[in-house]
N, C-alpha and C positions, 0 to 999 in steps of 0.2 A: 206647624209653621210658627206661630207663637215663640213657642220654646227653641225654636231653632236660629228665629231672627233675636232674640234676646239676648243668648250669649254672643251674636255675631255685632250687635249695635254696639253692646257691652264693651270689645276691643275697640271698632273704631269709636266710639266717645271716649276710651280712656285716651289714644291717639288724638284726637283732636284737644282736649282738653290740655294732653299735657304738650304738643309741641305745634298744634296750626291756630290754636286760638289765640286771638292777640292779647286776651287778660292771662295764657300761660304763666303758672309761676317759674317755670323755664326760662321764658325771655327777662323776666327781670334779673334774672344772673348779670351781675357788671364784674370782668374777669380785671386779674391785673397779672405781672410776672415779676418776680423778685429772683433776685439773684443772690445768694451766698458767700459770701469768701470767708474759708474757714481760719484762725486762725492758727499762728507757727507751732504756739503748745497745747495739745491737745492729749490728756496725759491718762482720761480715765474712757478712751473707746467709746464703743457703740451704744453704752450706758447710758449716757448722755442723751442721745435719740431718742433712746427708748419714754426716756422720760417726758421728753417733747411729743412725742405720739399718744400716749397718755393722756394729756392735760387737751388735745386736740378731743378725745373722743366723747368731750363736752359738747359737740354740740348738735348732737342726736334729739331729736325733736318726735313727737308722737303728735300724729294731723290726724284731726277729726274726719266723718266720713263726710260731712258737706266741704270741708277744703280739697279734700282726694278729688272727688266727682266734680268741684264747679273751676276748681283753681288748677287742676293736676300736680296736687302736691302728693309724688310718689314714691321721692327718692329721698335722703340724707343730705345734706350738702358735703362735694366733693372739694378734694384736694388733688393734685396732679404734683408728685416729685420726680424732678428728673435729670438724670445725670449724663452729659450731652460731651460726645470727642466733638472740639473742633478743631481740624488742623494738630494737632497735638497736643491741646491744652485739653483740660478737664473744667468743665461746667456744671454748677450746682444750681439749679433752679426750681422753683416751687411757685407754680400757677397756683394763686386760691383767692376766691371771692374777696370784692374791696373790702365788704363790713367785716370779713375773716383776717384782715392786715394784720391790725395790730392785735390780734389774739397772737399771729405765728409770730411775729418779731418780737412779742414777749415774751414765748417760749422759748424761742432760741437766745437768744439774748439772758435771759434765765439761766442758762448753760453754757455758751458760749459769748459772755460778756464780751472780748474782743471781737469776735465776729463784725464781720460789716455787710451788711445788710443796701440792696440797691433796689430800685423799681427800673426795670429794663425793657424795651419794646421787644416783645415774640421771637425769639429766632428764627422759630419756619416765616416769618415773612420773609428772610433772607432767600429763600430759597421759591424754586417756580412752585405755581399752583397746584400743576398735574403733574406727578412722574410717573411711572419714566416716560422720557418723551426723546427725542433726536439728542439732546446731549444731556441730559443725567441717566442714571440708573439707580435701582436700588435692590434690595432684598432684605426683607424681614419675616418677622414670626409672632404669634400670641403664646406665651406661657401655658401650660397647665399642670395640675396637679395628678402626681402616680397612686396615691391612696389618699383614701377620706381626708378631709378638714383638720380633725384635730390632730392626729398626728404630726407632729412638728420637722420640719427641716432642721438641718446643719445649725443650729444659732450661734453666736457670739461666745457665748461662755467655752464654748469645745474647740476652739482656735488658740491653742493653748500650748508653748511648747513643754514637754515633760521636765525638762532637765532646768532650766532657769526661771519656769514658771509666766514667760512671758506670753504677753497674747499677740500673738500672729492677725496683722488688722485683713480681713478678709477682702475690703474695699481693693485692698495694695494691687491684687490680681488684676483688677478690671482699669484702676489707672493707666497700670504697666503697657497695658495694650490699647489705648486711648493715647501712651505718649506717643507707644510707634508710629504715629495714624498718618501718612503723609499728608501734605497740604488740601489737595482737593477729595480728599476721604472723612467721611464724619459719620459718628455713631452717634443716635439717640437709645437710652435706655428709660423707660417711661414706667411709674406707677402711681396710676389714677384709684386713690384711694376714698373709699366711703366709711363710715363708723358706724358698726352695727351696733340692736340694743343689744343689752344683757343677756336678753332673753334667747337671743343664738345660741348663746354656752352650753343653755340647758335643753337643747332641742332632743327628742325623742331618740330620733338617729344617734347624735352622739353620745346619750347617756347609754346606747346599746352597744355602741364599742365598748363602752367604760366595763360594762355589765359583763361582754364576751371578755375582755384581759382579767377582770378578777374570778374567774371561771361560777359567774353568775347569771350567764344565759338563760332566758328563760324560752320555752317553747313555743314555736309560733301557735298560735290561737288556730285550730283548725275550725271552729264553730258550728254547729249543729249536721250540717248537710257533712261536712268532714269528718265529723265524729261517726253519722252514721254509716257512711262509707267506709270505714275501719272497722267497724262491728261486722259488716257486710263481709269485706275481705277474710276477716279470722273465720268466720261461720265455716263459707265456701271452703278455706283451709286448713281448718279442723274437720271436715268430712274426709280428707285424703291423708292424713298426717296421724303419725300413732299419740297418742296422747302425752303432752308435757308437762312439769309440774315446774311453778316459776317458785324460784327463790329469791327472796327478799334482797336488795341491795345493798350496800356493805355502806355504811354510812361515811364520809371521807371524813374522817379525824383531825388529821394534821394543817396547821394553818396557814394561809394562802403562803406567804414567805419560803415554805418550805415547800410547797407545791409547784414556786414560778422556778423557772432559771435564773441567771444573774441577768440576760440580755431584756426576760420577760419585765423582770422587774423593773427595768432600768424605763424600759418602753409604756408601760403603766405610769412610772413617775413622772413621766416626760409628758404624754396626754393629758393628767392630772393636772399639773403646772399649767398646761397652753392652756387648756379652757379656762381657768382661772384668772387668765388676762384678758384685757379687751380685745376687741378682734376688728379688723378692717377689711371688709369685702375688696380687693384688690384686681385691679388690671394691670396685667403684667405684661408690657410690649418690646419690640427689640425692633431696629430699623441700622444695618448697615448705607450711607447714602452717596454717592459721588458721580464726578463727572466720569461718563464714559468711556472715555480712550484710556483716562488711568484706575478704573475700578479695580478694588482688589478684593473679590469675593475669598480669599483663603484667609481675611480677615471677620469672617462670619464665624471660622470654626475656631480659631482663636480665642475672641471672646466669648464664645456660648461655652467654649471650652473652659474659662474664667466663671464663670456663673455656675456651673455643676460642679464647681468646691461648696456649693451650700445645700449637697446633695447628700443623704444617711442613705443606702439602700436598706436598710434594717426600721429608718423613720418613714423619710417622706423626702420624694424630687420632685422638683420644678425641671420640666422639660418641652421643648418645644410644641406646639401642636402642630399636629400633621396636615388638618384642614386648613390653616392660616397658612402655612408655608408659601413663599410665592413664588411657586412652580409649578408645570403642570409635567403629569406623570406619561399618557399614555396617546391620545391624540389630542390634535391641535395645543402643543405645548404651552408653545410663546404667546398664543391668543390667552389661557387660562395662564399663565404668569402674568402677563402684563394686569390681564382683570383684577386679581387677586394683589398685585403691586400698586395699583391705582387706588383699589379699597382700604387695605391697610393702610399706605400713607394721605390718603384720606380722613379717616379714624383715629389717627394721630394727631393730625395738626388740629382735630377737631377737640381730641381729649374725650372723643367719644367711646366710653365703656362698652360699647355691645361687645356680646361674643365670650368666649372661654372664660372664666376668672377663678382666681384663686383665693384660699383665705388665709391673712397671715394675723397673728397674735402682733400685739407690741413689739415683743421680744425677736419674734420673727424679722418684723418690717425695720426695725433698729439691725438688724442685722444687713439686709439685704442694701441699704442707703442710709450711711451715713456718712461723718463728714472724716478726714482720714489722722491717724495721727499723730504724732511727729515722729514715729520709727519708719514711715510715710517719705520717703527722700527723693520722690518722682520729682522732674520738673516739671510733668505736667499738671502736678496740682497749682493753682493760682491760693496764695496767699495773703494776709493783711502783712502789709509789710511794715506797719509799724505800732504799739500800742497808741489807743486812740484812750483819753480819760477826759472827767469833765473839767471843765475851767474853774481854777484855784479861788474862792469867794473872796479873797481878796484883792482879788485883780483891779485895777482902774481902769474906771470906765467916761470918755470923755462924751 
């Protein structure tokens, strides 16, 4: 009993600690939402991002075990970017902690000096509490990943055309189909991102992929009882079997380069590189939303259809998951849609991470959201429409 109430106390005190007690370091989160408007010339891509995702993954903290147990300090502090149809405009926004402000608008601003930068009240309060209800609808999804971590998706640099060399801005796809959006139709695209330490890079797991691509696998450990079991089976085997004489193994000579393929190789260097960047724990959501008499669900396959251009079937897809989906398959449909519609759009307006996540590098997340640019000729991106600089020091002042 003991031991059984100990790890069961162990959950509810970290639950209580981190989200019913009123000293939570949870509730002292004071959120705000800023909005972006990218500038007209934007000339060097997703680059740029990448660099502002970077200079974020600063503020990765390491909490004692009396902060974890009395304060619930358990997590990172998050960021939420999200890229919002409304009506057929395109929306740049980034929920992040007040004391986190002026870290982002330094970042960005850093990179995108014209940029203009707003403090703007929630969108979802625009919209009702609960859907679907008598007149909205909705349907969405959680992202997740088809192989391991490091393996990398589609990134920015492979968007590339052969013949002029130019870069094809990947964002272009998901504008496009954000302009068509009729009036009462809106897409949110959500990533609520965390900054892991360092020390994810070098996780056992993935130094064993590393190990299995440079054909440096090592054998799983069978340990004593396994080992003896193998003695065991030859014995029993060698009493039925005529007798074999084992020849030594050929030692592999030649050096890994001429051992991979071109594609092996390519896939090695590509691993290589991702772990080598920082990395942000990711929640990846999707919410088509509108009123009911003109919902156009054929606009769900449209853009997810935009999103799986950042798919390598040879790296690594980001593709829906199946248990978020919000439908139901086989009885009482509409009862397990609605559920599953209520939860998700739930967890959204909340920015609440539970459930599937993925993990994307810098390079990764710079790819998936950034700002778009100027071979970018949608009208639904909103722009600075004119440069903003500081006042000339000689100005008169009365």
């Amino acid at each position: 009993m003991p031991t059984t109430l100990y790890y069961l106390l162990k959950i509810l005190w970290k639950d209580f600690v981190f989200i019913a007690s009123p000293h939570s370091y949870f509730r002292t989160f004071s959120w705000t939402v800023l909005e972006v408007i990218p500038p007209r010339e934007i000339e060097k891509g997703p680059k740029l991002m990448e660099s502002i995702f970077q200079g974020m993954s600063g503020v990765t903290t390491n909490y004692n075990t009396f902060d974890i147990w009395t304060k619930g300090m358990l997590i990172q502090d998050r960021f939420s970017f999200e890229l919002v149809g409304d009506g057929g405009q395109a929306h740049f926004y980034i929920r992040v902690m007040k004391k986190h402000r002026s870290l982002i608008e330094a970042q960005i601003y850093a990179q995108y000096p014209a940029a203009e930068i707003m403090e703007v009240e929630d969108y979802t309060k625009n919209f009702p509490k609960v859907a679907p209800n008598r007149d909205w609808d909705l349907w969405g999804t959680d992202f997740e990943f088809t192989a391991p971590p490091p393996y990398p998706i589609k990134t920015y640099d492979k968007f590339e055309e052969d013949i002029t060399g130019t870069m094809i801005d990947p964002i272009a796809a998901l504008v496009e189909v954000i302009g068509a959006l009729p009036p009462d139709q809106h897409i949110w695209l959500q990533y609520i991102v965390e900054p892991l330490p360092e020390k994810w890079n070098y996780d056992a797991a993935h130094l064993k992929i590393l190990d299995k691509l440079r054909g440096r696998e090592k054998a799983p450990d069978m340990g004593i009882g396994g080992h003896l079991l193998d003695v065991l089976k030859n014995v029993i085997g060698a009493m039925f079997k005529p007798p074999e004489f084992a020849t030594p193994a050929k030692k592999e000579e030649q050096p890994l380069e001429f051992r991979l393929s071109p594609l092996e190789k390519d896939i090695l260097k590509s691993v290589e590189e991702n772990l080598g960047r920082y990395t942000y724990q990711t929640k990846m959501r999707f919410i088509l939303i509108g009123r009911r008499e003109t919902f156009q669900k054929p606009l769900v396959s449209a853009f997810i259809g935009a999103i799986k251009q950042f798919n390598d079937m040879n790296y690594n897809q980001v593709k829906p998951q199946d248990a978020s989906k919000t439908y139901g398959k086989i009885f009482f449909t509409k009862a397990i849609g609605d559920y599953r519609k209520r939860k998700l759009y739930r967890r959204y307006r909340d920015r609440n991470p539970d459930g599937v996540k993925v993990f994307f590098s810098t390079k990764e997340l710079a790819t998936v959201f950034h700002f778009p640019d100027m071979n970018v000729q949608s009208p639904a991106v909103l722009r600075v429409a004119s440069k903003m600089g500081t006042a000339p020091p000689n100005l008169p002042i009365r």
